[in-house]
Structures are given as C-alpha cells and as structure tokens.
N, C-alpha and C positions, 0 to 999 in steps of 0.2 A: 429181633435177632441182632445182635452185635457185630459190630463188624470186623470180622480178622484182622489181627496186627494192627489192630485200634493203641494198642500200648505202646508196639513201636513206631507206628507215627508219631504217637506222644513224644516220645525220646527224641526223635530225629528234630519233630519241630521244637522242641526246649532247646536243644543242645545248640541249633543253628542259634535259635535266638540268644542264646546265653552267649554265646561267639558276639553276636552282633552287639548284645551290650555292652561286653568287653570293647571291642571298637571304638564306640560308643565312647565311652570312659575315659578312654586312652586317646581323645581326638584333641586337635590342637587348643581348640575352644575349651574342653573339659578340664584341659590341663591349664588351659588360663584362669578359669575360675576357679581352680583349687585351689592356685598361687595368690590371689586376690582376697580370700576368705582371711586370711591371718589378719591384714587391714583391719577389715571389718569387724573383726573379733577385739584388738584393738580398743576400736572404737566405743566398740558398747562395753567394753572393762571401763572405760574414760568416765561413760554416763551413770556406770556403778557408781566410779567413786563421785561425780558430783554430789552427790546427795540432795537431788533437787528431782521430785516427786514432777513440776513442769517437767523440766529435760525429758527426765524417760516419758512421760505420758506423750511428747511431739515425738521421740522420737519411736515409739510404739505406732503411733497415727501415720508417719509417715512408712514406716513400717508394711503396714497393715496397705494401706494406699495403692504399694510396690508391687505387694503379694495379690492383690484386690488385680491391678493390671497385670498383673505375669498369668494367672488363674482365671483368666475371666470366662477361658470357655467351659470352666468346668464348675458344673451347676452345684456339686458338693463342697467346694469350696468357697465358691457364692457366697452359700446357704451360712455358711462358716465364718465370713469375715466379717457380713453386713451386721450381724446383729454383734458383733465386736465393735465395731468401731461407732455403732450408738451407743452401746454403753460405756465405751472411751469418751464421747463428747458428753453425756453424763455423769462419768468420774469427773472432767474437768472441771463442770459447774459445783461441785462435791468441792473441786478443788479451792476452787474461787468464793466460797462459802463460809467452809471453816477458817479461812483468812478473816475474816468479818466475827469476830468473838462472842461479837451479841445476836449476832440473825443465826450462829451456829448455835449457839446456845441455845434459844428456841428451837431450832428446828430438831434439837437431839432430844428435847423433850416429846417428840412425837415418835417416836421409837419404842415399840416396846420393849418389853426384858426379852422375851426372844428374841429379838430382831440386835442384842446386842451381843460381844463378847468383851471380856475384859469392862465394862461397862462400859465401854466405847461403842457409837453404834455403825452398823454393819450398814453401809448408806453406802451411795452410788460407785464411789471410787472404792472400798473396801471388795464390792459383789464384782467389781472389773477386775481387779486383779485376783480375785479367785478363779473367776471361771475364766480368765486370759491365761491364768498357769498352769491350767488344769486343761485347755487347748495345747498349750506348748507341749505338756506332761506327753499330751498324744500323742501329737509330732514327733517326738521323740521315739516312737516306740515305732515307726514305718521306714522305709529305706531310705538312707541317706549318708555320706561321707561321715565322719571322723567329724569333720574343720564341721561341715552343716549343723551337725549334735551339738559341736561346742558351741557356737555361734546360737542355738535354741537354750541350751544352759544355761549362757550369758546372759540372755533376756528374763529367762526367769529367776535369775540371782539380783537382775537389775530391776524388778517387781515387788521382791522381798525388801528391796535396799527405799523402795518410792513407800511402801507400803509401810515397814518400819518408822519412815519418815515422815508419815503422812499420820499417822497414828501419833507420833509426840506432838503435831499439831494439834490433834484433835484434845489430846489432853488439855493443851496450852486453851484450848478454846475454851473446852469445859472447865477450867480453874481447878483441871486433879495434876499438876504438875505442881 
C-alpha cells in the first residue's frame, strides 16, 4: 500500500533541501572558493602554453593526489583515481623512453598495427591521456560551478597540448619527422 501524500513529502523534503543548498552556495567559504577558481584556471592556461608533456603530467599527478585526499571517503572515486594515477606513473616511463631514440625505437617495434594510430604507437602515455580525458569528458557532464567546468576544460585542453607534444616526439624517435 503506498502511503498518502508520499508525493508531498517529496516536495517538502526537495524544496527544504534545495533551500539548504542554496545556503549552502551562498556561504562565506563557497563564495571564497569561487573567487579562488579564476587563479587556478590561470594556472593551468600557463601549463597549456608551456608545451612540456612533463609539466602537465606533474601537474595532473599532483592533481589527482588533491582529489585522491579531498575523495578519500568515497569509495567511487577511489575506484576512479587509483587506477589513474598508475597509469600517469606509466605514461611517465612512456615519457622517459621516447627521450631515448633508440630503446624507443625498439620498443615501437613491439606494437602491433592495431595497437597504432597514425603509425605511432598507442603506448602508455597515449592510453593515459585518453582514458584521463574521457574521465574529465565525465566530470564534466555532473554538477558543478561555471569556474569548476572551466578549470575541468583546461585540463583537458592541457592533455591534447602534452599529447600533441608527445606525439612530435614520438615521431622524432621514430625518424618519420
């Protein structure tokens, strides 16, 4: 049996909470951190334009670290970051690899033709920043500020800029530049 004016309890308790979030919102601390986000956005436009494939990968790692302690009680985001930030210390050896012309060179010969595109191959640092952009792409799409969104765009503008980068190295490696 259902129980009468189960619907307007609904409402009553939405509407209180929806009040409360607003509060919420509008609280001294909320309104500090929204002023704070421009910074921050700032920042990671900076690490766009370095064009240094390091840079963003430290500062993704450290990133991830922030959100790792801000998230810790929540076991879905756990689940979420850990296997991120192994395959960021992965990309990095990816990254520390291709520097080395000849040991990358070998190593892209173990790659097959699937496993490439552009005949470049799809190795550690290429699969982190797909599936880190394709985390962000999420992010993106659950609640959040204005400044939050921007600040998640940034990172993944700053992915495409490490990634395009990382990718003229790889050519450099392989002798197709």
């Amino acid at each position: 049996m259902v129980k009468p004016g189960l619907i307007d309890e609904l409402f009553e308790n939405l509407s209180r909470d929806w009040g409360l979030f607003q509060l919420k919102e509008s609280s001294l601390e909320a309104v500090e951190f929204q002023k704070s986000l421009p910074a921050t956005l700032t920042t990671y436009k900076q690490l766009e334009k370095s064009n240094s494939p390091e840079l963003i990968l430290a500062a993704e790692k450290l990133t991830l670290q922030q959100e790792l302690a801000t998230y810790a009680n929540s076991a879905e985001m756990v689940s979420s970051i850990n296997p991120d930030l192994k395959q960021l210390e992965e990309a990095s050896g990816s990254l520390t690899l291709v520097q080395d012309k000849e040991a990358y060179a070998k190593a892209a010969h173990a790659f097959s033709a699937k496993r490439k595109q552009g005949g470049l191959p799809l190795d550690a640092f290429r699969e982190f920043i797909l599936s880190h952009t394709a985390r962000l792409t999420n992010r993106l799409k659950g609640t959040a500020s204005v400044s939050e969104k921007n600040i998640l765009r940034q990172r993944k503008d700053n992915l495409r800029a490490a990634n395009k980068q990382y990718q003229n190295m790889q050519r450099e490696a392989l002798g197709l530049k």
